[in-house]
Each structure stands twice: as C-alpha cells, then as structure tokens.
C-alpha positions in Angstrom: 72.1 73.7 18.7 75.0 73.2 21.0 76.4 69.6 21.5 75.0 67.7 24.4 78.4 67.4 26.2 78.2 71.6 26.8 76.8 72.3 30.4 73.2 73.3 30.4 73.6 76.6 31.5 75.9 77.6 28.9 73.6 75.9 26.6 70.8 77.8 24.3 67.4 77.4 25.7 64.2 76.1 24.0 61.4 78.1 23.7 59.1 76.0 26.0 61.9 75.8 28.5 62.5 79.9 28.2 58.5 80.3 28.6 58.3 77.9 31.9 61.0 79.8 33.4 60.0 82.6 32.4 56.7 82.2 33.8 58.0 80.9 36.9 60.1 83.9 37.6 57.0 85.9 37.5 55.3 83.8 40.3 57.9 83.9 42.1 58.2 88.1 41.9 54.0 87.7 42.2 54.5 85.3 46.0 57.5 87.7 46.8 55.3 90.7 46.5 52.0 89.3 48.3 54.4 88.5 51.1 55.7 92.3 51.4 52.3 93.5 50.7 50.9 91.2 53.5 53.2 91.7 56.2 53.7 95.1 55.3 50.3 95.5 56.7 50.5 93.2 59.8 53.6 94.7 60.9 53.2 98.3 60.2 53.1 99.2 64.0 56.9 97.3 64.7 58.4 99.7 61.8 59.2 102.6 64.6 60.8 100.7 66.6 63.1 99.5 63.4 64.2 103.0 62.6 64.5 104.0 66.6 67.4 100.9 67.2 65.0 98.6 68.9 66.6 95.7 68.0 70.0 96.6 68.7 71.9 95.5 71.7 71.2 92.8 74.3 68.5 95.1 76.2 65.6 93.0 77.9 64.1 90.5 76.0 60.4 91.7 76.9 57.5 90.7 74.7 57.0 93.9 73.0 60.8 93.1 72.1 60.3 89.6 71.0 56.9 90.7 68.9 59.2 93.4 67.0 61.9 91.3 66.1 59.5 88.6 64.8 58.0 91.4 62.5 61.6 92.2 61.2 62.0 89.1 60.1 58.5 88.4 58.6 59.2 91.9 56.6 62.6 93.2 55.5 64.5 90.1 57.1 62.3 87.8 54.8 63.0 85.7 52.3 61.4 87.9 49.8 64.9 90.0 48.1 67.1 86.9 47.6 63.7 85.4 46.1 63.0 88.2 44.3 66.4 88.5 43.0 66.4 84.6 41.6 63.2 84.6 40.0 64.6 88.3 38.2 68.2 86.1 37.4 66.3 83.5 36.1 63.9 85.6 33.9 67.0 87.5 32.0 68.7 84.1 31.8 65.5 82.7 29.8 65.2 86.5 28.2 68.8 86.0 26.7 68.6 82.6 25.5 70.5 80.8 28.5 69.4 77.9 30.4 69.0 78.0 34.2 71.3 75.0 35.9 69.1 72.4 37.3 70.3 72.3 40.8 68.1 75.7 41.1 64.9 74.6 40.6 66.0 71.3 42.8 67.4 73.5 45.4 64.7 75.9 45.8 61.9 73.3 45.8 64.1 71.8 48.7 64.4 75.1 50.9 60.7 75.4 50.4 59.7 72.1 51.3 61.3 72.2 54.6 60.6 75.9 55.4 57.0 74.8 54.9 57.2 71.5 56.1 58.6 73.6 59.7 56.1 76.1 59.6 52.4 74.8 58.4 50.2 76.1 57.7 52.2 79.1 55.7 52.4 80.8 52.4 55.0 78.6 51.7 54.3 75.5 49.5 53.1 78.1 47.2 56.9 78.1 46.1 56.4 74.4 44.9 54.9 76.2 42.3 57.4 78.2 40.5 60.0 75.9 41.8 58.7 73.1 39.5 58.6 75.5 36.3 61.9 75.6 37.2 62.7 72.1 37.1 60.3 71.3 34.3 61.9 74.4 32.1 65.5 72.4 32.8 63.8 69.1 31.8 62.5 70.0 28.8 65.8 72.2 27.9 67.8 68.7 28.4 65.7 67.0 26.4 65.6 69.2 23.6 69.3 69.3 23.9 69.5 65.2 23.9 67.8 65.1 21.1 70.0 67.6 18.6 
C-alpha cells in the first residue's frame, strides 16, 4: 500500500471505499436520469420554442416567455450533465483503483444542501445520498491508508 504521506487521490483505493463510490456514482447517474426523465415530461410542450430561438434576444419578457425559459433550465440547463459526468469520473476512478479527493464528496453535499435548502420541497436532498458515499468511500480509503 502506498505511504500515508502520498495524496489520497493518487493513492490505491480499498475495496470498501471503491464499492461506496462506486455505488454512489450509480445513484447519482439513477437521480440524474429521474430528473431528465421527469422534466422531460413536464416540459415537453416548451421544447419548440427551444429549437425555434425563443430564448434568444431581449424580446418581451411575457409569461409564455418566462414559463419557457424556466423549462430550459429545469431540462437541458439542469444540473443533470455536470452531475452525470462526476458520478461517471468517480465510478472509473474507483474502477481503476484510484481514490476520489475528499473535497468532492464535501463539496457536492454542500452545493446540494443549499440548492435544496433554497428550493424545498425538491428532488434535491436526494443528493445527500450519494454525496455521503462519497465522503464515507474517502473515510474509509484514509483510514485504510493510516493504518498501512
């Protein structure tokens, strides 16, 4: 095993700490899809006006305009690639042996604590979830590490 001075993400993962963020990688692919299924559905009738240039320029601000724009960012303005990409990072980090850095877990459990702390009730807090697999996995990597 390395030696404990060696950064945790350069360092060789434990198996319980590769299976936790393994596993949280997959929730977070699983919340990233039930968001795109779910708004996919809810804003189905805004996605003409996406394609047509709706949103560009500073027309009127009507409410037909404002009620498209919010269903551009509830769908493919979301939050769902960037957390779609992480949670597919993290899973070939843990796949190849390498420890996520802590600050990600720490930092996403943050983003999602005050995204759903603004905007309750919400899908959310479902992040604490995977977020914590996160920070557990790194835990329990550190610890193995310590104690090599």
């Amino acid at each position: 095993m390395p030696s404990v001075d060696r950064p945790i993400s350069d360092a060789l993962v434990s198996a319980r700490a590769r299976t936790l963020t393994v596993w949280g990688a997959r929730a977070t692919v699983l919340i990233g899809v039930a968001h795109t299924v779910y708004f996919a559905v809810r804003t189905h009738g805004s996605w003409g006006g996406w394609l047509t240039g709706e949103l560009w320029g500073s027309g009127a601000r009507d409410a037909a305009h404002m009620e498209t724009a919010r269903d551009f960012w509830q769908l493919p303005a979301s939050f769902v690639v960037p957390m779609v990409l992480l949670a597919l990072v993290a899973s070939r980090l843990a796949r190849s042996g390498r420890a996520l850095p802590g600050y990600v877990g720490w930092t996403f459990a943050a983003w999602i604590v005050v995204c759903g702390g603004i905007l309750l009730p919400s899908g959310f807090l479902l992040g604490v979830v995977p977020a914590g697999m996160f920070i557990a996995a790194h835990h329990v990597n550190s610890k193995a590490l310590r104690a090599d």
